[in-house]
DSSP file (Angstrom, degrees, kcal/mol; ACC not computed):
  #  RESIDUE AA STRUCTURE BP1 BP2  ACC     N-H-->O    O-->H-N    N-H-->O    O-->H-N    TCO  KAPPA ALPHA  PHI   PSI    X-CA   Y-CA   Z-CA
    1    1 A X              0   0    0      0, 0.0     2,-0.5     0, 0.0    60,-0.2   0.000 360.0 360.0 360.0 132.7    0.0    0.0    0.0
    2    2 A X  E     -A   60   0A   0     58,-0.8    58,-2.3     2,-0.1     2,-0.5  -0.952 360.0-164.0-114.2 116.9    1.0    3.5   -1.1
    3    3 A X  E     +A   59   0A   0     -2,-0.5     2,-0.3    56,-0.2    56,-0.2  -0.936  26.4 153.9-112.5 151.2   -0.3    6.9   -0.4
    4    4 A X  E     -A   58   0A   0     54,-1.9    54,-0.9    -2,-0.5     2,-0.2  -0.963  49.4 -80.8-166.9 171.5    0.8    9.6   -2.7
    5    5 A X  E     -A   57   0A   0     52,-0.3    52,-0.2    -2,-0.3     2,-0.1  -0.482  56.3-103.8-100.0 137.5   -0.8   13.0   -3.8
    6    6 A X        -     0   0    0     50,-0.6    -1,-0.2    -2,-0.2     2,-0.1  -0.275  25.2-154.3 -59.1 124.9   -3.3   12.7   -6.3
    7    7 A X    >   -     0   0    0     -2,-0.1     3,-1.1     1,-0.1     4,-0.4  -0.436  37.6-114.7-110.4-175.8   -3.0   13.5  -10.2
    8    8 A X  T 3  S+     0   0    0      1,-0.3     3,-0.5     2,-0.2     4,-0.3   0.714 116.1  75.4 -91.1  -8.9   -6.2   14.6  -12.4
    9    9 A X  T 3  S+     0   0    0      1,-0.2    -1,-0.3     2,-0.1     4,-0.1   0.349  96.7  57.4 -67.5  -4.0   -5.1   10.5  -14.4
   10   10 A X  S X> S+     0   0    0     -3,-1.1     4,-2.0     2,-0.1     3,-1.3   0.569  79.0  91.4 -93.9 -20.6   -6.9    9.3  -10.9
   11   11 A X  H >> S+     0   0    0     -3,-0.5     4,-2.2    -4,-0.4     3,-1.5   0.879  82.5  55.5 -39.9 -80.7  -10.5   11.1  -11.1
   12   12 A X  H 3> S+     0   0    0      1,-0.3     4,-1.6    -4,-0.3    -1,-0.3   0.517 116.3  33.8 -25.9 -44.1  -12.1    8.4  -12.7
   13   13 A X  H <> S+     0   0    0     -3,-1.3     4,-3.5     2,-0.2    -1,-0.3   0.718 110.9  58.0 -74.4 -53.6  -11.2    6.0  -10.0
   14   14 A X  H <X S+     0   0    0     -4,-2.0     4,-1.9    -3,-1.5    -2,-0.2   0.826 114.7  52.5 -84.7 -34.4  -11.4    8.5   -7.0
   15   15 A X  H  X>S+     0   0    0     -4,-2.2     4,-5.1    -5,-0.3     5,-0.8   0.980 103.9  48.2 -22.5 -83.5  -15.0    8.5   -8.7
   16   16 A X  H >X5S+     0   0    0     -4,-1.6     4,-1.6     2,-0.2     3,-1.4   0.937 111.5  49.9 -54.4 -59.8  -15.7    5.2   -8.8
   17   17 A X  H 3<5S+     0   0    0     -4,-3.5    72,-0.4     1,-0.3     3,-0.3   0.864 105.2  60.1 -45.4 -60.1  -14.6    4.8   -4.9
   18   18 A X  H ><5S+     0   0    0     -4,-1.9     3,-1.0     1,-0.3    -1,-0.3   0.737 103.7  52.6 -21.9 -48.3  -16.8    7.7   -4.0
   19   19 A X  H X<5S+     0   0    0     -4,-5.1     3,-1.4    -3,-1.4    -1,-0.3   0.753  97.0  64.2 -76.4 -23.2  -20.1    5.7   -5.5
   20   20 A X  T 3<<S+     0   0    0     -4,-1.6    -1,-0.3    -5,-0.8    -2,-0.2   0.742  97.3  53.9-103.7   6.6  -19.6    3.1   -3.8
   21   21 A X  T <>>S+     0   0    0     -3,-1.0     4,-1.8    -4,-0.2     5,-0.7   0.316  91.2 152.3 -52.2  -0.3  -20.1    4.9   -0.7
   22   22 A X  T <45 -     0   0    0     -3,-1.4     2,-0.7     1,-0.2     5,-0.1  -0.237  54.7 -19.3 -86.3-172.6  -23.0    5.9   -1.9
   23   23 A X  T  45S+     0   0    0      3,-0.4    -1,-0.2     1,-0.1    -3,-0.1  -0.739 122.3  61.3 -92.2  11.1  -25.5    6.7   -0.6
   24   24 A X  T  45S+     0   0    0     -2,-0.7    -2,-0.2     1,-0.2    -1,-0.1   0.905 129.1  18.2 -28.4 -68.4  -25.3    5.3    3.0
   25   25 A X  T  <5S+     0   0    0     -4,-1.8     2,-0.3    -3,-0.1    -3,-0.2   0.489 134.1  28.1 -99.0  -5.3  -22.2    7.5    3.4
   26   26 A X  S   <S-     0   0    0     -5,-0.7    -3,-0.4    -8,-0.1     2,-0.3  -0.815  88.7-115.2-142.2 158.1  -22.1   10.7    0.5
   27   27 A X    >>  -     0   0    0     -2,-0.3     3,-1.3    -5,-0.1     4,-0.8  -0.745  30.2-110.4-104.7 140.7  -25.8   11.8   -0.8
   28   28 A X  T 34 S+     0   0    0     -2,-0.3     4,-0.3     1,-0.3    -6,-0.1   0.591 115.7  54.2 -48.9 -38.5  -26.2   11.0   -4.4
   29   29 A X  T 3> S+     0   0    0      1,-0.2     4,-0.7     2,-0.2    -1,-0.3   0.543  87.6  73.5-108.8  -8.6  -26.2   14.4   -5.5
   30   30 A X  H X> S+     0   0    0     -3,-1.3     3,-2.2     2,-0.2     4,-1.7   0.948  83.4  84.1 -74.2 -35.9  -22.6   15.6   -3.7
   31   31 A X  H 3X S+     0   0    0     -4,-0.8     4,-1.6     1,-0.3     5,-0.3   0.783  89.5  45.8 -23.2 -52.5  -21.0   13.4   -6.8
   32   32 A X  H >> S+     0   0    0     -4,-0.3     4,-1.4    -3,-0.2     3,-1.3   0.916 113.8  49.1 -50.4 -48.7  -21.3   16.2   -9.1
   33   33 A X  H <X S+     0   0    0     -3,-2.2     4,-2.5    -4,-0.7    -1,-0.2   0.693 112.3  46.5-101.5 -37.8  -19.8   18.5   -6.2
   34   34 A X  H 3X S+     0   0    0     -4,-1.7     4,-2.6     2,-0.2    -1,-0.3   0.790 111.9  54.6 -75.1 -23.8  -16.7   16.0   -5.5
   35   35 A X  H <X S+     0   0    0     -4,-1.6     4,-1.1    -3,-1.3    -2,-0.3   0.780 113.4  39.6 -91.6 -25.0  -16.1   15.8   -9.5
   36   36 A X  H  X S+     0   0    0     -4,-1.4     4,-2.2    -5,-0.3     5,-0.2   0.917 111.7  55.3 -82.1 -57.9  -15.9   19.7   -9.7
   37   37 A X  H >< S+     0   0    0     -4,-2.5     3,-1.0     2,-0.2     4,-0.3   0.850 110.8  47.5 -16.5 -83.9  -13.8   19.7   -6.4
   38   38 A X  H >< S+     0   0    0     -4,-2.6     3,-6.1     1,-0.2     4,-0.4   0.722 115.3  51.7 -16.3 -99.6  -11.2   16.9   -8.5
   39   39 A X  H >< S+     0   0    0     -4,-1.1     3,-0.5     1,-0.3     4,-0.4   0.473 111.9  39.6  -1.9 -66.6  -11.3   19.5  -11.4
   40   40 A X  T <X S+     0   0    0     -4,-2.2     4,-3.3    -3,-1.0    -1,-0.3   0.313  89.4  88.8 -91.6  10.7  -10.5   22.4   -9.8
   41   41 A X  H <> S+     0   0    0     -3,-6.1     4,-1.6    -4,-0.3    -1,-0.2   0.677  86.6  54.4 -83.7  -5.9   -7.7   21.3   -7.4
   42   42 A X  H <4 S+     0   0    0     -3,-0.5     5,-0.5    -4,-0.4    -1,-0.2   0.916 102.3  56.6 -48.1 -48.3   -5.1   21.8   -9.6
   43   43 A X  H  > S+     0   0    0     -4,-0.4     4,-4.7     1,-0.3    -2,-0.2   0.999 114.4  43.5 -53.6 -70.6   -6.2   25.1  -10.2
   44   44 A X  H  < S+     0   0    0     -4,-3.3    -1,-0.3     2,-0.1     2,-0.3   0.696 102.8  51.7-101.2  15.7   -5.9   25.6   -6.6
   45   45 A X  T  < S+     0   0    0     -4,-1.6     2,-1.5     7,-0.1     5,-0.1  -0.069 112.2  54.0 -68.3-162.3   -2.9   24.2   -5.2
   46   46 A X  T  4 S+     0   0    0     -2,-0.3    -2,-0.1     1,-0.2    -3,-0.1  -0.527  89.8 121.5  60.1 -65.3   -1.0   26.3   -8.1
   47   47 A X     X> -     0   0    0     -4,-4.7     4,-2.8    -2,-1.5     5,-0.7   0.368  65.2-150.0  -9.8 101.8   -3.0   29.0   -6.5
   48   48 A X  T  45S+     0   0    0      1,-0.2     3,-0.5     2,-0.2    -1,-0.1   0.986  97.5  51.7 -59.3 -44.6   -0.9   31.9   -5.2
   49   49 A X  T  45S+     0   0    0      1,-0.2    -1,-0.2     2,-0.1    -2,-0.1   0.856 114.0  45.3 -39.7 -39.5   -3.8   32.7   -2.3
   50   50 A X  T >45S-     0   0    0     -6,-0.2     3,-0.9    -5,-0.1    -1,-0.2   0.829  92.5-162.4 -92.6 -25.4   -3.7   29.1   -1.2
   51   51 A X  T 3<5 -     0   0    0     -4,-2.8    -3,-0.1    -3,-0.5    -2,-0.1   0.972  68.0 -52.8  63.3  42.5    0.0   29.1   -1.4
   52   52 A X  T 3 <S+     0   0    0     -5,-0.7    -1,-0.2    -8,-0.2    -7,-0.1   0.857 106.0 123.0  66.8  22.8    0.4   25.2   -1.5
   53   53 A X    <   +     0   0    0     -3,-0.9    20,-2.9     1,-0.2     2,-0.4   0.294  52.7  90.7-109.4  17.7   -1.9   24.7    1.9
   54   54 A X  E     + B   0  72A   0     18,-0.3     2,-0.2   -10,-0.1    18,-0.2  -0.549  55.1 170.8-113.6  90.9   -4.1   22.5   -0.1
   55   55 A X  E     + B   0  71A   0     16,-1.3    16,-2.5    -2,-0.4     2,-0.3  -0.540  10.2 168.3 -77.5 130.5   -3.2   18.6   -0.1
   56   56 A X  E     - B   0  70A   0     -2,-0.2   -50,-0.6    14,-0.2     2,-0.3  -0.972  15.4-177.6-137.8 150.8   -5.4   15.7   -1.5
   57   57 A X  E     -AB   5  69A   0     12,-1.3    12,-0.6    -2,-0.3   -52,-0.3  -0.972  19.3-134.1-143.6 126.4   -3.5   12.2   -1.7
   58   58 A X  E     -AB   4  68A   0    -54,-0.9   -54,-1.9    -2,-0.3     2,-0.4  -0.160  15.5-140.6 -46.1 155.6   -4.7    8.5   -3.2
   59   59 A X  E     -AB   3  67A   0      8,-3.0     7,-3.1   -56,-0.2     8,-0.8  -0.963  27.5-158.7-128.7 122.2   -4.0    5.7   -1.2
   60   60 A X  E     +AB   2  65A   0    -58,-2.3   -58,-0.8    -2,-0.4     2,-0.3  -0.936  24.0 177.2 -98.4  69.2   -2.9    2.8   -3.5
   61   61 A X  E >  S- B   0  64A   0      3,-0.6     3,-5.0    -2,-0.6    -2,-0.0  -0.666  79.4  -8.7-161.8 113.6   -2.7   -1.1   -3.5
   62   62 A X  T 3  S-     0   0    0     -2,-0.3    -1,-0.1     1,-0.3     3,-0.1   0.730 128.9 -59.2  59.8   9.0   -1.5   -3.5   -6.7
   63   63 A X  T 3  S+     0   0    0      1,-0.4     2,-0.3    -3,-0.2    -1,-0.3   0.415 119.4 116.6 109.1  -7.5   -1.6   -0.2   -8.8
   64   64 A X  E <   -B   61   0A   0     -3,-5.0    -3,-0.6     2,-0.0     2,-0.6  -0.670  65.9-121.5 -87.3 148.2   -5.6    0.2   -7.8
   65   65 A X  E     +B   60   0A   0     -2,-0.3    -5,-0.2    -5,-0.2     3,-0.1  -0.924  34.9 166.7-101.1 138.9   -6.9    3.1   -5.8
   66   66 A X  E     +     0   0A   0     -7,-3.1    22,-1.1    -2,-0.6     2,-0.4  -0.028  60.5  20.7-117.9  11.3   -8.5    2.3   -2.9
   67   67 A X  E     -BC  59  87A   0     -8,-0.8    -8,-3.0    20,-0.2     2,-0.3  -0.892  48.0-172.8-173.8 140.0   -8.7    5.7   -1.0
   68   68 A X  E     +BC  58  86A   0     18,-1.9    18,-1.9    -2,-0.4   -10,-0.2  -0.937  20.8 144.7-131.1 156.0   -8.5    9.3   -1.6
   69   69 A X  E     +B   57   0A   0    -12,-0.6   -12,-1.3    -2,-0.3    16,-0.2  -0.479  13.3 176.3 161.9 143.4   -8.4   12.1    1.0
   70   70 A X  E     -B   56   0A   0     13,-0.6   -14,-0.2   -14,-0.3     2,-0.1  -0.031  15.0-147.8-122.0-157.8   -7.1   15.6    1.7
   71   71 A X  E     -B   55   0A   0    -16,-2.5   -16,-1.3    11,-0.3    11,-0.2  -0.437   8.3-147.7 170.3 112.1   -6.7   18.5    3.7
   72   72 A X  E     -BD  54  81A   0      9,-1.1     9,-1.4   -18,-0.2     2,-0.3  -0.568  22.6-136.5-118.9 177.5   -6.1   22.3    3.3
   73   73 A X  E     - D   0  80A   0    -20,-2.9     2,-0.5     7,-0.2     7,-0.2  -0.901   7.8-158.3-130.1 141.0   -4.1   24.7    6.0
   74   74 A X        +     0   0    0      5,-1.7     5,-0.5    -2,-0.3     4,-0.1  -0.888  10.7 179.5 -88.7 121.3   -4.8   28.0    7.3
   75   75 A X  S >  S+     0   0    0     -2,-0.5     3,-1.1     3,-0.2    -1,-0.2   0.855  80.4  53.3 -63.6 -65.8   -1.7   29.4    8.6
   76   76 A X  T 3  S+     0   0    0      1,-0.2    -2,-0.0     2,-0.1     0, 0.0   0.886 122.8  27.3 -61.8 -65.4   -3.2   32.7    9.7
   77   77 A X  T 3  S-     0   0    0      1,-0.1    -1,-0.2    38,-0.0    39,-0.2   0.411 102.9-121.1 -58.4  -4.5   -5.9   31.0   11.8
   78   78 A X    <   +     0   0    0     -3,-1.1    38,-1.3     1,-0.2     2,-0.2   0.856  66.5 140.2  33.7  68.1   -4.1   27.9   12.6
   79   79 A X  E     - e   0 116A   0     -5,-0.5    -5,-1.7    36,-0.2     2,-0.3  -0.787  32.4-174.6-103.4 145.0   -7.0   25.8   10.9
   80   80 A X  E     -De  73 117A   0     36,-0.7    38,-1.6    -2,-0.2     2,-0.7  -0.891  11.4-152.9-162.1 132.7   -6.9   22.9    8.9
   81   81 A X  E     -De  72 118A   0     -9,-1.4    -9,-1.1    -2,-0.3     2,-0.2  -0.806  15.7-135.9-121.4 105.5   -9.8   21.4    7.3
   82   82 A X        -     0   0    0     36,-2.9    38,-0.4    -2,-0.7     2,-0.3  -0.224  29.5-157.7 -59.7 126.4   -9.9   17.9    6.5
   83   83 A X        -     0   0    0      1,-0.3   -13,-0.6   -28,-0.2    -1,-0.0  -0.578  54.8 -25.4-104.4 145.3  -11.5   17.6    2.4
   84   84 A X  S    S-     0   0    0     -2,-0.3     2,-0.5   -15,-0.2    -1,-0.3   0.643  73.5-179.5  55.1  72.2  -13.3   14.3    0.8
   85   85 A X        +     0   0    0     -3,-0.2     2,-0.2   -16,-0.2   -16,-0.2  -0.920  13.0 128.6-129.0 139.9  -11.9   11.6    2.6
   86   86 A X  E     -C   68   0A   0    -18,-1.9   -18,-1.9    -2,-0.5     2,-0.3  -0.968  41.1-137.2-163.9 148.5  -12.8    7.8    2.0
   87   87 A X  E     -C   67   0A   0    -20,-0.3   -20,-0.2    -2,-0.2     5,-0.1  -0.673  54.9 -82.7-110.9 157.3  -11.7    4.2    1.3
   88   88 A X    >   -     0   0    0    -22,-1.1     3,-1.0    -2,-0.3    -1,-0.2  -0.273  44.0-115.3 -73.7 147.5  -13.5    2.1   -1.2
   89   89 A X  G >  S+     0   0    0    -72,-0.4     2,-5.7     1,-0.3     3,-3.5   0.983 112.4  53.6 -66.9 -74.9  -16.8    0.5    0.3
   90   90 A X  G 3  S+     0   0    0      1,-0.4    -1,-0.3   -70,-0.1    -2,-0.1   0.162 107.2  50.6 -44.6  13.0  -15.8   -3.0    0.0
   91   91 A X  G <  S+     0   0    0     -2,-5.7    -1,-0.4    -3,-1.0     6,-0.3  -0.055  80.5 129.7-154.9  15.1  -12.3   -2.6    2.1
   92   92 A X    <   +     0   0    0     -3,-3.5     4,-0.1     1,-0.2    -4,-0.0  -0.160  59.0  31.7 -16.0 151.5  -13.9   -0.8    4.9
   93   93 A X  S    S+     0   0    0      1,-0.2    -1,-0.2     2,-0.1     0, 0.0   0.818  95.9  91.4  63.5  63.5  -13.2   -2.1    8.6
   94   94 A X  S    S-     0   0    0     -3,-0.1    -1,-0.2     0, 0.0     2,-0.1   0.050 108.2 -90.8-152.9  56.0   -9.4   -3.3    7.8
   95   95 A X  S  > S+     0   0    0      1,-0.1     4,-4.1     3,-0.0     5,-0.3   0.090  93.9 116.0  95.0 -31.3   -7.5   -0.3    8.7
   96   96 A X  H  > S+     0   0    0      1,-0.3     4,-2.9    -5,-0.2     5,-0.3   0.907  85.3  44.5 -25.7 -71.5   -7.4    1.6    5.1
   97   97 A X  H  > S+     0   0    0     -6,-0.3     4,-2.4     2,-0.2    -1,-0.3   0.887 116.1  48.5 -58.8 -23.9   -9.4    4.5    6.5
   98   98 A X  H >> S+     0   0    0      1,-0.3     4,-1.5     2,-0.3     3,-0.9   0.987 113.3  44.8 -67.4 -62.1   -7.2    4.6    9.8
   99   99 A X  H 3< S+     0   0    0     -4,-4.1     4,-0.4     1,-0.3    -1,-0.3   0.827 112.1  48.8 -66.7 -26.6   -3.9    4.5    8.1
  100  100 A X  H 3X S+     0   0    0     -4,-2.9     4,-1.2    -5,-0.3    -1,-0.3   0.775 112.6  55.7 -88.5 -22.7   -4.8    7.2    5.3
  101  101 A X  H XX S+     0   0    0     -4,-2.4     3,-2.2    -3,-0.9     4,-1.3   0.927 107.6  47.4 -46.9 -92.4   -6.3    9.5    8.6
  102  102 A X  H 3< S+     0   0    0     -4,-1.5     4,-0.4     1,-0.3    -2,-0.2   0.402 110.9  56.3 -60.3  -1.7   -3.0    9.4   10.4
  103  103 A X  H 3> S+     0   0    0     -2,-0.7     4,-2.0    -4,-0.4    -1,-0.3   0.888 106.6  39.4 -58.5 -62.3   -1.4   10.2    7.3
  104  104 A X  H <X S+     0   0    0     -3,-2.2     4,-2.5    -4,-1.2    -2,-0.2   0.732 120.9  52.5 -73.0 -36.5   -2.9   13.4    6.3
  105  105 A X  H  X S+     0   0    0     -4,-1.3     4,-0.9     2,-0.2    -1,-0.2   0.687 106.2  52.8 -72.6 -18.5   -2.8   14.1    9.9
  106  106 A X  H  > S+     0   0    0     -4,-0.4     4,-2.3    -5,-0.2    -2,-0.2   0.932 109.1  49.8 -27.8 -81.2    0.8   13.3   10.0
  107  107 A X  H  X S+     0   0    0     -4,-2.0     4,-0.8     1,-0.2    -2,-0.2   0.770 103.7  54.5 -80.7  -8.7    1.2   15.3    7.6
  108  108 A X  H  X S+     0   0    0     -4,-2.5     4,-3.7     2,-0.2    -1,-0.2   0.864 107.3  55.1 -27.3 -47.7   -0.8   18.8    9.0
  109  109 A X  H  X S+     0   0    0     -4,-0.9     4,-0.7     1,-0.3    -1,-0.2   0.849 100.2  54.4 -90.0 -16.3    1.0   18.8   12.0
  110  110 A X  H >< S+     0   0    0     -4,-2.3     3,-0.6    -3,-0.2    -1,-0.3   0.956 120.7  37.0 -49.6 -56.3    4.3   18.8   10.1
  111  111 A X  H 3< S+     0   0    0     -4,-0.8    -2,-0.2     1,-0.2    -3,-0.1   0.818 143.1   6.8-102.2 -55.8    2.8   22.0    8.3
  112  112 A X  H ><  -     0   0    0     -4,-3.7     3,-3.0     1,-0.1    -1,-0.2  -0.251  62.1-179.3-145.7  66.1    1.3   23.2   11.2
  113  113 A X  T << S+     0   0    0     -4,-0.7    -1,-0.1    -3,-0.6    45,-0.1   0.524  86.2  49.0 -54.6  -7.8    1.9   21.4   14.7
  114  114 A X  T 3  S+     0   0    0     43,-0.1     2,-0.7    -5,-0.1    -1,-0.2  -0.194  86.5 122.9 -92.8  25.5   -0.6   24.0   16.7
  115  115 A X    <   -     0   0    0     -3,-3.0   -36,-0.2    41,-0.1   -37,-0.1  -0.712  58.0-133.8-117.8 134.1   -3.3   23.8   14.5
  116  116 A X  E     -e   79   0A   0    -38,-1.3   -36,-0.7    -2,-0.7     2,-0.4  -0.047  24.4-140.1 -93.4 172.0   -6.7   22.8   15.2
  117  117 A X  E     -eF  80 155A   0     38,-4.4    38,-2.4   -38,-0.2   -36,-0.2  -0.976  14.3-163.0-144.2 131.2   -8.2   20.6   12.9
  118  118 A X  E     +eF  81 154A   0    -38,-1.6   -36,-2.9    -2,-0.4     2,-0.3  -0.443  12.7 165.6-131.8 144.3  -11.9   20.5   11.3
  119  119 A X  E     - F   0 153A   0     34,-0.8    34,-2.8   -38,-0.2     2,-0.3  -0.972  22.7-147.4-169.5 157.1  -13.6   18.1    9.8
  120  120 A X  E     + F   0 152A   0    -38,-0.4     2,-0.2    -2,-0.3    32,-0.2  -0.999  30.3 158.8-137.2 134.8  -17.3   17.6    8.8
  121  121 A X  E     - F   0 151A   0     30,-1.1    30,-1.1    -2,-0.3     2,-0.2  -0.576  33.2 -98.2-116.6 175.3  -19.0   14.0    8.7
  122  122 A X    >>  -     0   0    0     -2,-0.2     4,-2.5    28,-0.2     3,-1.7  -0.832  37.1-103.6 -92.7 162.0  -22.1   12.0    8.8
  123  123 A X  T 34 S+     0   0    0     26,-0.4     4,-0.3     1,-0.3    27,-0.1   0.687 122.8  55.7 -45.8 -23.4  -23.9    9.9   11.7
  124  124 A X  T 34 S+     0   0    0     25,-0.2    -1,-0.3  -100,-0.1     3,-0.1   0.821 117.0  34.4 -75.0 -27.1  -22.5    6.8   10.0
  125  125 A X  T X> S+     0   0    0     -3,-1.7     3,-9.6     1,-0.1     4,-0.5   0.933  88.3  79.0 -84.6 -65.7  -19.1    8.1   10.3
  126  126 A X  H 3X S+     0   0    0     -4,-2.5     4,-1.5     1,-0.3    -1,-0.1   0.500  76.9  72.2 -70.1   0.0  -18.2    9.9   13.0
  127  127 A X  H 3> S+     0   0    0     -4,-0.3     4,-0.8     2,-0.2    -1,-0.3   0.599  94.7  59.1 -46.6 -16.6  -17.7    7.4   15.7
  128  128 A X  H X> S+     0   0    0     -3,-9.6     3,-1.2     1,-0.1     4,-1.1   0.902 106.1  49.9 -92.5 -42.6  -14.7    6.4   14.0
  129  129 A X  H 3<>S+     0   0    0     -4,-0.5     5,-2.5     1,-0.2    -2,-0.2   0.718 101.2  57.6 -46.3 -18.1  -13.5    9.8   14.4
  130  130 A X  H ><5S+     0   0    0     -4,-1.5     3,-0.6     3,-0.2    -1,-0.2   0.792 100.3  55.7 -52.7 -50.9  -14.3   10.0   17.9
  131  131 A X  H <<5S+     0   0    0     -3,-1.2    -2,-0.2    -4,-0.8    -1,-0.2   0.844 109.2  58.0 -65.1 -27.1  -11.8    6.7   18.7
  132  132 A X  T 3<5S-     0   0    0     -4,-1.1    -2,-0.2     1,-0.1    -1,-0.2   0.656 129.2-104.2 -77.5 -20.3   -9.3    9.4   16.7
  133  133 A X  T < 5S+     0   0    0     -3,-0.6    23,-0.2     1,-0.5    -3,-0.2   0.381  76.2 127.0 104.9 -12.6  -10.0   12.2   19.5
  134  134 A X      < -     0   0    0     -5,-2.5    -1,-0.5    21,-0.1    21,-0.2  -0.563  37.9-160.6 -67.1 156.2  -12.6   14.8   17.7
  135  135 A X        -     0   0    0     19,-1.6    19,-0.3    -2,-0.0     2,-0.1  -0.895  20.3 -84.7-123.5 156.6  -15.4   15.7   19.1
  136  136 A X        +     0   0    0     -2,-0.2    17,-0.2    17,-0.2     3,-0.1  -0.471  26.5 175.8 -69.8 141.5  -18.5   17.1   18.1
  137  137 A X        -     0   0    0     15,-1.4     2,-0.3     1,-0.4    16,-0.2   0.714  69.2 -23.9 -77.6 -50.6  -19.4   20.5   17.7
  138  138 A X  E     -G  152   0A   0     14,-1.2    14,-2.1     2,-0.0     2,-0.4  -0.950  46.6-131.9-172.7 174.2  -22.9   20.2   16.3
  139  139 A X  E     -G  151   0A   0     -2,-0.3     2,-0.4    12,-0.2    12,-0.2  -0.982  16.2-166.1-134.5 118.3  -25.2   18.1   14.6
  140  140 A X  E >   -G  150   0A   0     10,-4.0    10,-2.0    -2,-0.4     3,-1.3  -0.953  25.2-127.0-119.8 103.9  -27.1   19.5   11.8
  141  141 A X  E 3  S+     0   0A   0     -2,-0.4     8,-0.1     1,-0.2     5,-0.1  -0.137  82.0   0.4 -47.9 140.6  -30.0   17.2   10.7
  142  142 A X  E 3  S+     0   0A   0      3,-0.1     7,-0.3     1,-0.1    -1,-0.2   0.607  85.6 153.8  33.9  23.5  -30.4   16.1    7.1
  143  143 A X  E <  S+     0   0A   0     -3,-1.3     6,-0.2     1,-0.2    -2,-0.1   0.751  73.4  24.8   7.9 -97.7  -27.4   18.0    6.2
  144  144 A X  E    S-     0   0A   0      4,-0.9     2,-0.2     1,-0.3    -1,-0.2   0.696 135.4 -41.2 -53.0 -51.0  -26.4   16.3    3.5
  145  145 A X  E >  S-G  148   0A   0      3,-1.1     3,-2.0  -117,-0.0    -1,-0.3  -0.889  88.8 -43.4 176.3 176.2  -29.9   14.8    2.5
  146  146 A X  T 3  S+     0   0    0     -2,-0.2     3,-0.1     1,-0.2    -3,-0.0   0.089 132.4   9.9 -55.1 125.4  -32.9   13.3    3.7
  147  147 A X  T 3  S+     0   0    0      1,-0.1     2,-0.3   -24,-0.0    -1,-0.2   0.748 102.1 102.0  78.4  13.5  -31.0   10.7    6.6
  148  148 A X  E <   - G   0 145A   0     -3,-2.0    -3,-1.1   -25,-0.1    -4,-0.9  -0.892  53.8-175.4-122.3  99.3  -27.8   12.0    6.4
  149  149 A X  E     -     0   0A   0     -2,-0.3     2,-0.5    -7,-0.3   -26,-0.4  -0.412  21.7-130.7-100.7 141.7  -27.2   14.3    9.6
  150  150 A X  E     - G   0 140A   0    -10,-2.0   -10,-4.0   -28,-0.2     2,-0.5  -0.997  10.8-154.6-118.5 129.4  -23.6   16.4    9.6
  151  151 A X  E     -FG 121 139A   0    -30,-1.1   -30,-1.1    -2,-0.5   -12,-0.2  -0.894   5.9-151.3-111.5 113.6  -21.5   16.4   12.2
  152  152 A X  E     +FG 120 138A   0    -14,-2.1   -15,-1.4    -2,-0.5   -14,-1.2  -0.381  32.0 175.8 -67.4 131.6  -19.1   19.4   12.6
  153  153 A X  E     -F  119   0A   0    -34,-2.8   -34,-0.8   -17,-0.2     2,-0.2  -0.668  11.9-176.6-142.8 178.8  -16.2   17.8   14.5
  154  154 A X  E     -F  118   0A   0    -19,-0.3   -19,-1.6    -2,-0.2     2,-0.4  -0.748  14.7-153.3 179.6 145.0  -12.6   19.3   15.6
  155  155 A X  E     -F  117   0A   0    -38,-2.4   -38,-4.4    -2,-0.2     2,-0.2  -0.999  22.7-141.1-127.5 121.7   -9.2   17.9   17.4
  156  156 A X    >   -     0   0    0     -2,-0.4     3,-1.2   -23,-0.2   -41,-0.1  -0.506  30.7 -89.9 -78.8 155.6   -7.5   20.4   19.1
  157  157 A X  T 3  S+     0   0    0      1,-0.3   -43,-0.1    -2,-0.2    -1,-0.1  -0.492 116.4  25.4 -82.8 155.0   -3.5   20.3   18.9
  158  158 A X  T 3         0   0    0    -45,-0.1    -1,-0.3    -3,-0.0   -44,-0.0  -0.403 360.0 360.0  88.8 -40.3   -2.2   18.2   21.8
  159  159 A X    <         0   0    0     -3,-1.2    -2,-0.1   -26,-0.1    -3,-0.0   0.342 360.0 360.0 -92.8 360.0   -5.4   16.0   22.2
């Protein structure tokens, strides 16, 4: 297994993993919204404003992707907001997602070890972030879409 930062030759793929969360864990209709995200992160990591504080990285197996997920940095505020992150349905539950978390979080706190770090979920989800050390902030019903609740989460640095 490899993670390494994600080229626009991965979309298709980083796609395909995305639907097969669906819709338990993404609402049908954020696909469009993750396939314009893809699109336009070149644009911005390039970006002078973002200044290189946007990461997204595949996670990789026998040449296949099996995971995608990111993360962009606030300097000023010392914020960092974890983007799109997910392992292919069918490789749940053996570590994938853990080890591609502690990755991207790895690598924040190289960038920015005092910052706190944001992340937004669903009801399905966020218990594995919880074993990680967020907590919830709030819980906004049907969020996402009807039966999909978001939970506004955050780990503070040191915790």
């Amino acid at each position: 297994m490899i993670i390494r930062p994600y080229l626009p030759a991965d979309k298709a793929a980083c796609l395909e993993a995305f639907e097969s969360n669906m819709p338990r864990f993404f609402a049908p209709d954020e696909l469009a919204d993750y396939a314009g995200w893809l699109d336009e992160l070149a644009v911005r990591e390039n970006n002078e404003i973002t200044n290189g504080a946007e990461h997204y990285y595949v996670m990789e197996e026998n040449g296949a992707i099996t995971g995608c997920g990111g993360f962009s940095v606030n300097l000023q505020k010392q914020e960092a907001f974890m983007a799109w992150g997910f392992i292919t349905n069918a490789l749940h539950k053996k570590g994938l997602g853990k080890a591609l978390f502690l990755y991207r979080l790895h690598k924040i706190r190289e960038i920015c070890p005092a910052c706190t770090i944001i992340l937004d979920t669903t009801q399905h989800s966020y218990p594995f972030f919880e074993k990680l050390g967020f907590h919830t902030v709030r819980i906004t019903k049907d969020s996402y879409g009807p039966g999909l609740d978001r939970y506004d989460m955050m780990l503070r640095p040191g915790q």
